[in-house]
N, C-alpha and C positions, 0 to 999 in steps of 0.2 A: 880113485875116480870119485868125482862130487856130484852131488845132487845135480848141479848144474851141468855138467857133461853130460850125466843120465837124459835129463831132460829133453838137451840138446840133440841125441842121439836118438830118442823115438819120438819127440815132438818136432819136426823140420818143421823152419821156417820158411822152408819150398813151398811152396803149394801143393805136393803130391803126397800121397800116402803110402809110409815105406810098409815091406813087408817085415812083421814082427819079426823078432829075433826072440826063441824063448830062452836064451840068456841073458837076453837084455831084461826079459820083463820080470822072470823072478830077480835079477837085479835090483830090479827099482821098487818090485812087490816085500821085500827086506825093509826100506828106508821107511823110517817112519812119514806118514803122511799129514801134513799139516793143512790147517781149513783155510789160511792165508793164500798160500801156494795153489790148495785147489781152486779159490774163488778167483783166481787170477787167470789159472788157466783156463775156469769157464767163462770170465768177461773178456779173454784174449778171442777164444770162439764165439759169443756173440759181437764183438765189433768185425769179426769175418765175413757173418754174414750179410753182414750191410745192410740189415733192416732197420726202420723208423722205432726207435722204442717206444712208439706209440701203435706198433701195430701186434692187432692180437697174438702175430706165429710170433715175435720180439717174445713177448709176457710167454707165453704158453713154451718155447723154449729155454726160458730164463728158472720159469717155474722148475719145470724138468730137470735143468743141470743143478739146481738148490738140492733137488728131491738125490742127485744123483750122489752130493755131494755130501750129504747124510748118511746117505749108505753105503758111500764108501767108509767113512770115519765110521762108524756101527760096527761095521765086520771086520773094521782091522784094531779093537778094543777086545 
């Protein structure tokens, strides 16, 4: 199974939010996480929410998934 299947399998490109599988997640918690792929997935989630990236929840979310994205790559070093 690849990264990308993983992905594919608890990131839907549905709209809905599936119910975790905890074999999926220690799954993909194995794979090494790379900052490419994370900042991908967090620019995939802010153009979701269809906000102006001039608007302060835009920044102030954008901030947050940076901040999230640090601490993922931290704790899995």
């Amino acid at each position: 199974m690849t990264t990308n299947t993983i992905s594919q399998e608890i990131f839907s490109d549905s709209g809905t939010i599936e119910r975790p599988n905890p074999q999926k997640l220690v799954l993909k918690a194995k794979i090494s996480l790379n900052k490419d792929e994370l900042s991908s997935l967090a620019n995939k989630i802010l153009n979701e929410l269809k906000l102006g990236k001039q608007a302060s929840s835009y920044k102030l979310v954008q901030k947050s998934l940076k901040r999230l994205i640090e601490l993922i790559l931290f704790s899995s070093k």
